[in-house]
Each structure stands twice: as C-alpha cells, then as structure tokens.
DSSP file (Angstrom, degrees, kcal/mol; ACC not computed):
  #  RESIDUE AA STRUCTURE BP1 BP2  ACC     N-H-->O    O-->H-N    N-H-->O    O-->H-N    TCO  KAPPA ALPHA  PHI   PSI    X-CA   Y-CA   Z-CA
    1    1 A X              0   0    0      0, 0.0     2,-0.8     0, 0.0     0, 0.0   0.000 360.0 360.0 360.0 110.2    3.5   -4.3   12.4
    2    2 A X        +     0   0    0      1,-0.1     3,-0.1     3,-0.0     0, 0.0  -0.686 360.0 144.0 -84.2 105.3    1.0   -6.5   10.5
    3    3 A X        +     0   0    0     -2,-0.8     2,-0.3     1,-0.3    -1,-0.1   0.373  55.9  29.1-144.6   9.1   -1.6   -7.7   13.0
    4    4 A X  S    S-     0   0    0      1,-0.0    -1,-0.3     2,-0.0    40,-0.1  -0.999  73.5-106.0-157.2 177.6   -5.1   -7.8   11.0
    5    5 A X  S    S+     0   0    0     -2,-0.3     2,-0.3    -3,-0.1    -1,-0.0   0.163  88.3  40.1 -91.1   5.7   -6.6   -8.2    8.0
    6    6 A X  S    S-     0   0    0     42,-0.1    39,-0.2     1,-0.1     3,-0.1  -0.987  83.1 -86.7-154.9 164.5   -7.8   -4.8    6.9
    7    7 A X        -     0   0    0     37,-0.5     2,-0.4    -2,-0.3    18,-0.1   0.025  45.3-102.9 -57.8 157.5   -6.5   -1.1    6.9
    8    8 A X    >   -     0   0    0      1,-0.1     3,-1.0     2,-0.1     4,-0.4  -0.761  26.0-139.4 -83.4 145.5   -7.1    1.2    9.8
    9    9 A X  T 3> S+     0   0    0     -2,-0.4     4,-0.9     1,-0.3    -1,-0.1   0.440 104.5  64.7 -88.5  22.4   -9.9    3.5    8.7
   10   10 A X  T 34 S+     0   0    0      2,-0.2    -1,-0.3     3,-0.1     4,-0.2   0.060  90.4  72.0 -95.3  36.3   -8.1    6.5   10.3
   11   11 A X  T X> S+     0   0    0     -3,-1.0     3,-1.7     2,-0.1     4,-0.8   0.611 111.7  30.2-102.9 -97.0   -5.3    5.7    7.3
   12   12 A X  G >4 S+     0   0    0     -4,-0.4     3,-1.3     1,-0.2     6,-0.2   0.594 118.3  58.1 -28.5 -56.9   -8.0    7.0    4.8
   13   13 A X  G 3< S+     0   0    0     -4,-0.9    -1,-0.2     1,-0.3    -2,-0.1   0.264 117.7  31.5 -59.4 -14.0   -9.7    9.7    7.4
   14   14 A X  G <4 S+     0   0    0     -3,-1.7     2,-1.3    -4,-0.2    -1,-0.3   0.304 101.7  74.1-108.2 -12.4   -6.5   11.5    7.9
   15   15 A X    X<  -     0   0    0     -3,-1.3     3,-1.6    -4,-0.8     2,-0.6  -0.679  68.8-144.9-124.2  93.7   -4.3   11.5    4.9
   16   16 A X  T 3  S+     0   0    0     -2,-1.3     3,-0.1     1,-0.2    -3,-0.1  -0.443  70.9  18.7 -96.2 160.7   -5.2   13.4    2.5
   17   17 A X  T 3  S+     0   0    0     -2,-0.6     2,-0.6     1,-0.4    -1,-0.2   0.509  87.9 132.7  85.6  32.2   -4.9   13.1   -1.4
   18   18 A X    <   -     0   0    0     -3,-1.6    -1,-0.4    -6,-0.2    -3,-0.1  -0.953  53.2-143.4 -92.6 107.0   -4.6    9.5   -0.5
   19   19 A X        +     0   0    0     -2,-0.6     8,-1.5     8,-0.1     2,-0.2  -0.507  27.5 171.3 -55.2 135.1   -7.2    7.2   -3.0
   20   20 A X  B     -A   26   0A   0      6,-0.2     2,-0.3     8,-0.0     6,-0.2  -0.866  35.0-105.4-132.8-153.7   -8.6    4.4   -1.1
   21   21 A X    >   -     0   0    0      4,-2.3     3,-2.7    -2,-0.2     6,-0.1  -0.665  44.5-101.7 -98.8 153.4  -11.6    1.6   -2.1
   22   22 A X  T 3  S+     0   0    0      1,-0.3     2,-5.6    -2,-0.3    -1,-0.1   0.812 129.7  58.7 -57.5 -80.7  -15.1    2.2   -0.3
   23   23 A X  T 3  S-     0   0    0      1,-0.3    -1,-0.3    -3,-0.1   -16,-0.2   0.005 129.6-106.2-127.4  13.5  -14.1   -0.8    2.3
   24   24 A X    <   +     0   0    0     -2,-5.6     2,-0.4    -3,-2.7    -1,-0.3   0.769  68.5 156.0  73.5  43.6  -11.0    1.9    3.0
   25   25 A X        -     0   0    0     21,-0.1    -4,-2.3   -18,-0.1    21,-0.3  -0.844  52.2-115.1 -82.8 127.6   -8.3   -0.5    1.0
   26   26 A X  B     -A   20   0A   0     19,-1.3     2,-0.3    -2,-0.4    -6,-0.2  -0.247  24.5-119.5 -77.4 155.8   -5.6    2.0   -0.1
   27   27 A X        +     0   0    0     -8,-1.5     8,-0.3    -6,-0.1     2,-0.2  -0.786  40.7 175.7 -88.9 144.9   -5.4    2.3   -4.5
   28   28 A X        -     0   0    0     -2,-0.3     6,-0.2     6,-0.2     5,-0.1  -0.876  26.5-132.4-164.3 119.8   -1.9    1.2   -5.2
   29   29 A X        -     0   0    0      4,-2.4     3,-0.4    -2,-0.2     6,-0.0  -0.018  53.2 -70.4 -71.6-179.0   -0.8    1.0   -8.9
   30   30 A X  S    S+     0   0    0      1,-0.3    31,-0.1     2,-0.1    -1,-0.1   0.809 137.3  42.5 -25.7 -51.8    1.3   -2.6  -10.1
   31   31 A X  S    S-     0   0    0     31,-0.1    -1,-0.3    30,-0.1    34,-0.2   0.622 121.2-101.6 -83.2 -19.5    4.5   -1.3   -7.9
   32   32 A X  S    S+     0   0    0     -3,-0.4     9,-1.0     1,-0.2    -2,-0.1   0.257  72.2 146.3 106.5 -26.5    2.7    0.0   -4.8
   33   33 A X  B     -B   40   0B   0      7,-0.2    -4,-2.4    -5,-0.1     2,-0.3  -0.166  32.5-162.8 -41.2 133.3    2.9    3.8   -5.7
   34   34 A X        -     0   0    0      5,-1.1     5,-0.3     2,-0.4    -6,-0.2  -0.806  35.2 -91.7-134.1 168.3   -0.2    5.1   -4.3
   35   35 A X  S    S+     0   0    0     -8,-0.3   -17,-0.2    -2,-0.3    -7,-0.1   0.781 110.9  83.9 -96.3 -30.2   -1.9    8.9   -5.4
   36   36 A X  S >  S-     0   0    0    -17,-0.2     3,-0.6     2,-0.1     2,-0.4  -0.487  98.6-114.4 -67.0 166.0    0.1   10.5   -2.4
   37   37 A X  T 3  S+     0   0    0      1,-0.2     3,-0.1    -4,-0.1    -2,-0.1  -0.738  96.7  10.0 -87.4 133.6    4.1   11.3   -4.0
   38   38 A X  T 3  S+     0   0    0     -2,-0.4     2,-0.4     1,-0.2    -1,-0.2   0.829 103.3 114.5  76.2  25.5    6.7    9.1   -2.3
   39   39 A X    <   -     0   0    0     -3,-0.6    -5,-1.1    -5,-0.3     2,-0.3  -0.973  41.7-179.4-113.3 155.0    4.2    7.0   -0.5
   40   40 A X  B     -B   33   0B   0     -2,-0.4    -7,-0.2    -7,-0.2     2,-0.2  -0.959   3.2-175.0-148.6 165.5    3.7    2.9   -1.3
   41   41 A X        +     0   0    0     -9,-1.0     2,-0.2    -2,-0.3    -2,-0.0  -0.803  11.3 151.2-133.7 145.2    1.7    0.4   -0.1
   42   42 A X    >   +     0   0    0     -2,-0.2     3,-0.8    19,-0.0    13,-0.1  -0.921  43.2  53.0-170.3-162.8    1.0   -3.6   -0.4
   43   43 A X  T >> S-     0   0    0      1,-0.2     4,-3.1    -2,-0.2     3,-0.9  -0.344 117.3 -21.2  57.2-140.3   -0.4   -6.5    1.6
   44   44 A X  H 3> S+     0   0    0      1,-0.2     4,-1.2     2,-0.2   -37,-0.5   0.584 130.6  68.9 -64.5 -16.4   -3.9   -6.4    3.2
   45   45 A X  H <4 S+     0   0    0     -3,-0.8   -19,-1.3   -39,-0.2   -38,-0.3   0.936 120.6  22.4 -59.8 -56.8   -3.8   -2.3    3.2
   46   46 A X  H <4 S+     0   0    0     -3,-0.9    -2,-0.2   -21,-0.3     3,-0.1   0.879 136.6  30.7-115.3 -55.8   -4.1   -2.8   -0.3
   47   47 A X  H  < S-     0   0    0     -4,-3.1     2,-0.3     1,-0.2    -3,-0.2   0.715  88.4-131.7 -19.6 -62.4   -5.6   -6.4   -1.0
   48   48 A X  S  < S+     0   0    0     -4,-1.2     2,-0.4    -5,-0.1    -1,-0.2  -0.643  74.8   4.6  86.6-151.5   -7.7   -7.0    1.8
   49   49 A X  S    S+     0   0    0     -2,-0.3     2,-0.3    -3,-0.1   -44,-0.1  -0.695  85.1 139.5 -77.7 127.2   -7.2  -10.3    3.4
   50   50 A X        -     0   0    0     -2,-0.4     2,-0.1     0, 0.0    -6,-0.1  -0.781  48.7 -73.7-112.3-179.2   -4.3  -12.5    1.8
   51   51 A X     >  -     0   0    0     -2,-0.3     4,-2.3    -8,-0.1     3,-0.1  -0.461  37.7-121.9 -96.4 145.2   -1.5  -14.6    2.3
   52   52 A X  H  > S+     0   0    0      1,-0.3     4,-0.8     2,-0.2     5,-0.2   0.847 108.2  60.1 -63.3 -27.2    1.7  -13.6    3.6
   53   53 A X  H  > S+     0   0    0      1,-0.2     4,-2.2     2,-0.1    -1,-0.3   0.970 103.1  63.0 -68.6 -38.1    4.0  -14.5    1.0
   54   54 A X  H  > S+     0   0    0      2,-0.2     4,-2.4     3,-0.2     5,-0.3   0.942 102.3  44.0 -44.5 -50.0    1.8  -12.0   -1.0
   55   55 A X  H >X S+     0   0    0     -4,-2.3     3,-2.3     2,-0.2     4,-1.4   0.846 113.5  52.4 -60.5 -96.9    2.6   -8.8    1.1
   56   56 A X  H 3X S+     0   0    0     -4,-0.8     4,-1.8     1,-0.3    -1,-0.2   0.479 109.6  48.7 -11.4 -48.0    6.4   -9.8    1.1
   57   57 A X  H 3X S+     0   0    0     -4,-2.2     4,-1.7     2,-0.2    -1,-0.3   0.821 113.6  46.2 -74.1 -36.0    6.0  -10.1   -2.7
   58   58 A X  H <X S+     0   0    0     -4,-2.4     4,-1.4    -3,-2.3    -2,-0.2   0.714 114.5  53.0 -51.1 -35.0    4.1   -6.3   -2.6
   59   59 A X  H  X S+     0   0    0     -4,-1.4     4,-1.4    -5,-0.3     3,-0.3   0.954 105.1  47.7 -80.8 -60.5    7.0   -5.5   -0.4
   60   60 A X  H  X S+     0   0    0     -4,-1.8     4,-2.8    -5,-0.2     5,-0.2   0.823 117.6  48.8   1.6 -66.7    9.7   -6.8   -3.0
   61   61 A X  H  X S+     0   0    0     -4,-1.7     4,-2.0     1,-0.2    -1,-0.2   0.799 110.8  43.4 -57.4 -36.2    7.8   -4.7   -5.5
   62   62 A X  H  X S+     0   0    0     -4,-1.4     4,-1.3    -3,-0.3    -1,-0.2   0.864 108.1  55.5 -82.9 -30.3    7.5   -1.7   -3.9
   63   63 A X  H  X S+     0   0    0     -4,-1.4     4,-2.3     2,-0.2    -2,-0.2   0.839 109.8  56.0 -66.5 -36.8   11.2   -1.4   -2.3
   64   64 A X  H  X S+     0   0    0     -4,-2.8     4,-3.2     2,-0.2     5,-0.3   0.946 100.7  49.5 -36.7 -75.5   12.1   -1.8   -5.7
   65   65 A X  H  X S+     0   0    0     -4,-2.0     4,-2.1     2,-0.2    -2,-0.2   0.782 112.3  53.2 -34.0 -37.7   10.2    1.0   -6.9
   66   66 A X  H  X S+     0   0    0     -4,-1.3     4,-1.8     2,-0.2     5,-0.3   0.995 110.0  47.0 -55.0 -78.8   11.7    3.1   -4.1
   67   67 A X  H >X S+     0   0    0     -4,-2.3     3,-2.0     1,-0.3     4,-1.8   0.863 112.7  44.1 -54.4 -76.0   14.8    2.3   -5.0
   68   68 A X  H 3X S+     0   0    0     -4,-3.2     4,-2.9     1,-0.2    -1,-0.3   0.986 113.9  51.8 -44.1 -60.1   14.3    2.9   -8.8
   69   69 A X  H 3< S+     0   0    0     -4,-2.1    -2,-0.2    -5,-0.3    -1,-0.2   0.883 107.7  57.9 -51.3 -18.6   12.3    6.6   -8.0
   70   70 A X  H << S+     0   0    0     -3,-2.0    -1,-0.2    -4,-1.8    -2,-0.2   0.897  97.4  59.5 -81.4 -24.1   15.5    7.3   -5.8
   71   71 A X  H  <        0   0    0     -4,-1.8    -2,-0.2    -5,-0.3    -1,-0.2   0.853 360.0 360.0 -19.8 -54.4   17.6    6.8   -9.0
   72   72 A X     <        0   0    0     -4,-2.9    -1,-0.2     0, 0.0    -2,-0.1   0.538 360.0 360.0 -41.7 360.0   15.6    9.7  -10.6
C-alpha cells in the first residue's frame, strides 16, 4: 500500500544488512536490487517523494529483475 511520501523508519531499524540513506531511503542499485539477497525496492522507499508514474516505472524495473534473477 503506498500511502506517504517516505519510508517507515522501522524498514531500516529492523532489517538487517539492509543499506539505507541517513533520511532512512533504502540504497537500491539501477534495477531495484537492494544489499539484502532477493529483496527490491523503488518509488518513494527509494526516491523520497516522486511522481507515481515513477514508482510504476521502479516497479517495471524491478519485476523484471526478478524475473531475470529467477532465470539464474
């Protein structure tokens, strides 16, 4: 459910070997792959405040990425 404009800070405060930014924005390479394995990420989590067609387009990226690493 996307209903604000920044991460929860218990996403960083609980998960560990999870990178985030000081302002708790998760690190998430080009695809959405993020420092935990098998996790991704996009929109405002990763952003901060944007537009929706961005997160869809993060979304895109990242199911893709799924989809390719389930290839492996």
């Amino acid at each position: 459910m996307a209903i604000g404009t920044s991460p929860n800070p218990l996403i960083k405060n609980t998960t560990d070997g999870l990178e985030t930014q000081k302002w708790g924005g998760i690190i998430a390479d080009e695809n959405g792959k993020t420092s935990k394995e098998n996790v991704y990420a996009g929109g405002d989590a990763v952003s901060g405040a944007a537009t929706v067609i961005l997160a869809m387009g993060a979304g895109k990226l990242a199911a893709k990425a799924i989809d390719n690493n389930m290839q492996k």
